[in-house]
Z-matrix of the N, CA and C atoms (Angstrom, degrees):
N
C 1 1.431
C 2 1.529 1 108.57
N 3 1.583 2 118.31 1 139.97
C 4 1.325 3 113.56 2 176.07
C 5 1.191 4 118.26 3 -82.23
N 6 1.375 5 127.09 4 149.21
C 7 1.272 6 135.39 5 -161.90
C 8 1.531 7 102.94 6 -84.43
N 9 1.289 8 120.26 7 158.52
C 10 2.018 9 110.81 8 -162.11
C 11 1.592 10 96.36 9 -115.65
N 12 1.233 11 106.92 10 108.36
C 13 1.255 12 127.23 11 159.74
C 14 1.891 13 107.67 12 -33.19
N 15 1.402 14 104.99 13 108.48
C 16 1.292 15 125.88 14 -177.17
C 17 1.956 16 115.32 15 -85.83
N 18 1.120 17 106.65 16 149.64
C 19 1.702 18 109.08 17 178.64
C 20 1.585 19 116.31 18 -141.79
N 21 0.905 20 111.32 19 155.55
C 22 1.870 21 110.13 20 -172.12
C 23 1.667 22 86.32 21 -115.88
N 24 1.322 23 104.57 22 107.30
C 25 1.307 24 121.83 23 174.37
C 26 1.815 25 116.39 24 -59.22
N 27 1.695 26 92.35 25 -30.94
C 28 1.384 27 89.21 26 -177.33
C 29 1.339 28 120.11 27 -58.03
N 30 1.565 29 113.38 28 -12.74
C 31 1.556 30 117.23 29 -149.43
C 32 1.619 31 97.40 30 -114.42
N 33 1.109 32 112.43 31 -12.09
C 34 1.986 33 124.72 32 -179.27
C 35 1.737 34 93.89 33 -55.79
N 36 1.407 35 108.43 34 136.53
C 37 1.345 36 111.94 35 135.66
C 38 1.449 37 112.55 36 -78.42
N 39 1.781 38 96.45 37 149.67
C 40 1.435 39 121.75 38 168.78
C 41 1.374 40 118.44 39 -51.75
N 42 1.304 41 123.22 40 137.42
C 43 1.865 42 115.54 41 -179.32
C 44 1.253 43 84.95 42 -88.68
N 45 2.080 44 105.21 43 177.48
C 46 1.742 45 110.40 44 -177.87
C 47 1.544 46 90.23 45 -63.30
N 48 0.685 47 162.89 46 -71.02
C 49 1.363 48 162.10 47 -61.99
C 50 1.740 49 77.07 48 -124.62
N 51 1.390 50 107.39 49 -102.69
C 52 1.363 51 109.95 50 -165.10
C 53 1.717 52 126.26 51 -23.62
N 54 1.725 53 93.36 52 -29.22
C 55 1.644 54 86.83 53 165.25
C 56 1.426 55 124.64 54 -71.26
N 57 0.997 56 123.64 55 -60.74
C 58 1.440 57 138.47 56 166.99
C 59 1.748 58 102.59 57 -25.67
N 60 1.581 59 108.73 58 -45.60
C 61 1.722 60 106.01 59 175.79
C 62 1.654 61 102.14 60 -64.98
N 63 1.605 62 110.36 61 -60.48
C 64 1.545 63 100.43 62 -170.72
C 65 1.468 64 123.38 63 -60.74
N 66 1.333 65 110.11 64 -13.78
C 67 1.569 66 105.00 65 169.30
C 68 1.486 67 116.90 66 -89.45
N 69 1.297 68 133.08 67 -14.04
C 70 1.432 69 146.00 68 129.87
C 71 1.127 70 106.07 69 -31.78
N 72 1.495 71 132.18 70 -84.22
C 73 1.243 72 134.62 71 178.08
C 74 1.710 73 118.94 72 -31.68
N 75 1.653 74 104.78 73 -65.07
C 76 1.626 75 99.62 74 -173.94
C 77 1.606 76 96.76 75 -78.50
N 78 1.049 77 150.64 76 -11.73
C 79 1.398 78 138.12 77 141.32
C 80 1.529 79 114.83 78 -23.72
N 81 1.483 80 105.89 79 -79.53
C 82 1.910 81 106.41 80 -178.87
C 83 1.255 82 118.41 81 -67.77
N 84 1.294 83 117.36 82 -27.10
C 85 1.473 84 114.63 83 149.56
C 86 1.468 85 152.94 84 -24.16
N 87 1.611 86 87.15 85 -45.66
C 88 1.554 87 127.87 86 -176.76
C 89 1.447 88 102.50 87 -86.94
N 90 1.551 89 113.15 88 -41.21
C 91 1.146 90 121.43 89 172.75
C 92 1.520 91 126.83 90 -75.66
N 93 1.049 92 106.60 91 -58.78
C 94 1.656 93 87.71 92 154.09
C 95 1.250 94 148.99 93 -45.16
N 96 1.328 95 123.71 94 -20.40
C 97 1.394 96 142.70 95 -144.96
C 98 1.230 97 96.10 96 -99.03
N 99 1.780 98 110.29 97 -26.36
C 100 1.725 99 124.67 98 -159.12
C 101 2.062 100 90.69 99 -88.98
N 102 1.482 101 101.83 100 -35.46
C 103 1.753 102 91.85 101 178.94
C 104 1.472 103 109.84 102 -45.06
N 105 1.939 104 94.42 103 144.78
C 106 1.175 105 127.00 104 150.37
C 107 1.340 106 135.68 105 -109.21
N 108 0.869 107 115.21 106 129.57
C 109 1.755 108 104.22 107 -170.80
C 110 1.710 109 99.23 108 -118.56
N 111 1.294 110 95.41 109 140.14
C 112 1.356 111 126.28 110 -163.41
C 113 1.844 112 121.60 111 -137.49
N 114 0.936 113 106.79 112 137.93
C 115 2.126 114 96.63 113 179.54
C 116 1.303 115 92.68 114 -116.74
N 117 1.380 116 110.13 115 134.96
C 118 1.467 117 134.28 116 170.33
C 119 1.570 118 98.52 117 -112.70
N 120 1.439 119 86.49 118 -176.22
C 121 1.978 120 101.01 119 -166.94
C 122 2.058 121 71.37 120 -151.92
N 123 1.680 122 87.75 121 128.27
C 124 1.786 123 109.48 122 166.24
C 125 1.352 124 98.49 123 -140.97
N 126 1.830 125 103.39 124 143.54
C 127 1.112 126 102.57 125 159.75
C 128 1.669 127 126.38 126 -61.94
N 129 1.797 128 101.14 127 167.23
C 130 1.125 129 91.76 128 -179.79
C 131 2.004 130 127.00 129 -48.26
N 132 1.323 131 102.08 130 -26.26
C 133 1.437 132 102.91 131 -161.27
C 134 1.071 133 88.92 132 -69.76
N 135 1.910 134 142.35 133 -45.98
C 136 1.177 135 126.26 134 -140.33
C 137 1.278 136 89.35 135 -80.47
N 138 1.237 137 124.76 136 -45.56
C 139 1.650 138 121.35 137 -171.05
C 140 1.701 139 110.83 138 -46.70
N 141 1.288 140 95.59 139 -42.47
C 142 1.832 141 107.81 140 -175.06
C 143 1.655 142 104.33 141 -53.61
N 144 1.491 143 113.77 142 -45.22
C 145 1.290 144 124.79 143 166.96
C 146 1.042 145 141.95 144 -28.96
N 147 1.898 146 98.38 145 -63.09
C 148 1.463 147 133.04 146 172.70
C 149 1.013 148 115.30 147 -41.75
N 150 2.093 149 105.66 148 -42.52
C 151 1.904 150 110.84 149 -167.66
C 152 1.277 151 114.58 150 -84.20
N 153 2.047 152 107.62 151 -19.69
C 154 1.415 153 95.27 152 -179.45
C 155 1.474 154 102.86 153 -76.47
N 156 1.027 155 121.98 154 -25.31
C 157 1.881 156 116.19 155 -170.07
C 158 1.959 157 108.19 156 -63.31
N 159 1.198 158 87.97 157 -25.71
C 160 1.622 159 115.95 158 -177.99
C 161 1.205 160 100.10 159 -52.85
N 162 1.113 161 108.81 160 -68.45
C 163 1.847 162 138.73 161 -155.47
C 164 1.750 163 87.24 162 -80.09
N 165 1.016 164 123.32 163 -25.21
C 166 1.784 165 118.77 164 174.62
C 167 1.703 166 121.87 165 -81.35
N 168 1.192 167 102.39 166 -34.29
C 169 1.230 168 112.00 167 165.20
C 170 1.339 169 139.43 168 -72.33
N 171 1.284 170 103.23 169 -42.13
C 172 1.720 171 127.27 170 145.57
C 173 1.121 172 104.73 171 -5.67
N 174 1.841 173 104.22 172 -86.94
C 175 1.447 174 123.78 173 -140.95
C 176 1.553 175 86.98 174 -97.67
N 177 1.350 176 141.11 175 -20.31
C 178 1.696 177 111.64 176 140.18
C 179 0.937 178 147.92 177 -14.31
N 180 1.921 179 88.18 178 -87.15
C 181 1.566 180 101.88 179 154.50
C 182 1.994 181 147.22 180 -57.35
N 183 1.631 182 86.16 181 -16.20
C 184 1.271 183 83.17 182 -166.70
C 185 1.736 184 121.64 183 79.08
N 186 1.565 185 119.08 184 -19.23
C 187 1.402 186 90.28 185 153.89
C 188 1.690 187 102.99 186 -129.77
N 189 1.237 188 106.32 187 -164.62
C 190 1.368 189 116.35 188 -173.90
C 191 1.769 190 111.49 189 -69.54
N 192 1.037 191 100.62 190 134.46
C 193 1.761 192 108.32 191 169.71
C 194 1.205 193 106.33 192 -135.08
N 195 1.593 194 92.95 193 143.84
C 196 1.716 195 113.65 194 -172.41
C 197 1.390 196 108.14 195 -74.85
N 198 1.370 197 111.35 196 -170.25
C 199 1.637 198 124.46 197 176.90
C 200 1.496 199 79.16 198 -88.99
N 201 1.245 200 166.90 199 -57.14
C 202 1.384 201 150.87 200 -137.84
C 203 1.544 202 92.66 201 -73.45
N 204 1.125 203 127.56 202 -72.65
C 205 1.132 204 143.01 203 -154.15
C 206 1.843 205 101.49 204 -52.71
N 207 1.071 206 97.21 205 -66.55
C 208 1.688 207 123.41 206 171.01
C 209 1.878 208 85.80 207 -26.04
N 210 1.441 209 106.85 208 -88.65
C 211 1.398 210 108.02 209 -176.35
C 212 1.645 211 135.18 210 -21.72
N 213 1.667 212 93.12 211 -41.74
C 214 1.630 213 106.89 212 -175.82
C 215 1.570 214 103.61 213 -60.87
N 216 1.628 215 97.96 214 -48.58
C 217 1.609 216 116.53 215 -171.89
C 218 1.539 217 101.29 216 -39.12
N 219 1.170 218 118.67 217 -79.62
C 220 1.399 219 132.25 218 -174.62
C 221 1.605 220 109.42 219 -40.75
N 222 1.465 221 123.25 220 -58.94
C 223 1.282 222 127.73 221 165.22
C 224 1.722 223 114.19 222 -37.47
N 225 1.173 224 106.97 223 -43.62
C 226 1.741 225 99.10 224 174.97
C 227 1.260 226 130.97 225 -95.75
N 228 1.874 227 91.60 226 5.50
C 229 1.599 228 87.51 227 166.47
C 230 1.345 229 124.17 228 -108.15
N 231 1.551 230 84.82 229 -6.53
C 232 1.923 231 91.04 230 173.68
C 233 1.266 232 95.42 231 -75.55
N 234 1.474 233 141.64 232 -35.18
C 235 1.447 234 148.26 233 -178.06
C 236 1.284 235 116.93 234 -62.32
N 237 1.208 236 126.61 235 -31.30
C 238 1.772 237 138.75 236 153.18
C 239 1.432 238 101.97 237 -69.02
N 240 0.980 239 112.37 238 -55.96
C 241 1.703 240 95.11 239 -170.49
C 242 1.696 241 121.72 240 -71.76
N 243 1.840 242 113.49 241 -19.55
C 244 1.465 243 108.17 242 162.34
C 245 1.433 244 116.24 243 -78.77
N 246 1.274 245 122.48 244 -9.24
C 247 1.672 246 136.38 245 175.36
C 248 1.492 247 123.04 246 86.80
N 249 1.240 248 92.25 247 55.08
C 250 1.968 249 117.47 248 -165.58
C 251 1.199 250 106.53 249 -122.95
């Protein structure tokens, strides 16, 4: 059996590719780091709301989205529509 040619990863340059991922990466990174988490109280309707926007995004996207996510959605579209 041939013996497997070994590499010290530490010492590799990055391909284009992997950069483009790590700046993706420290992108959501950056973005996460900026969340706040907070508990609100909605009435029932708004909550009822929340799930249909939920349930809209879903079947957009094709996968499942939370009530958080759902929420942001709405938050940036009232934010497009005041022109911010």
């Amino acid at each position: 059996m041939k013996a497997p040619t070994l590499k010290d990863l530490g010492k590799q340059a990055p391909a284009a590719e992997a950069d483009e991922f790590s700046k993706a990466v420290e992108q959501e990174e950056a973005r996460a780091s900026a969340v706040v988490r907070k508990t609100f109280s909605f009435e029932q309707r708004h909550l009822d709301h929340l799930v249909t926007v939920a349930q809209q995004l879903s079947a957009e996207r094709g996968k499942t989205i939370g009530a958080s996510e759902a929420l942001r959605a709405i938050i940036e579209r009232d934010m497009k529509r005041a022109g911010q």
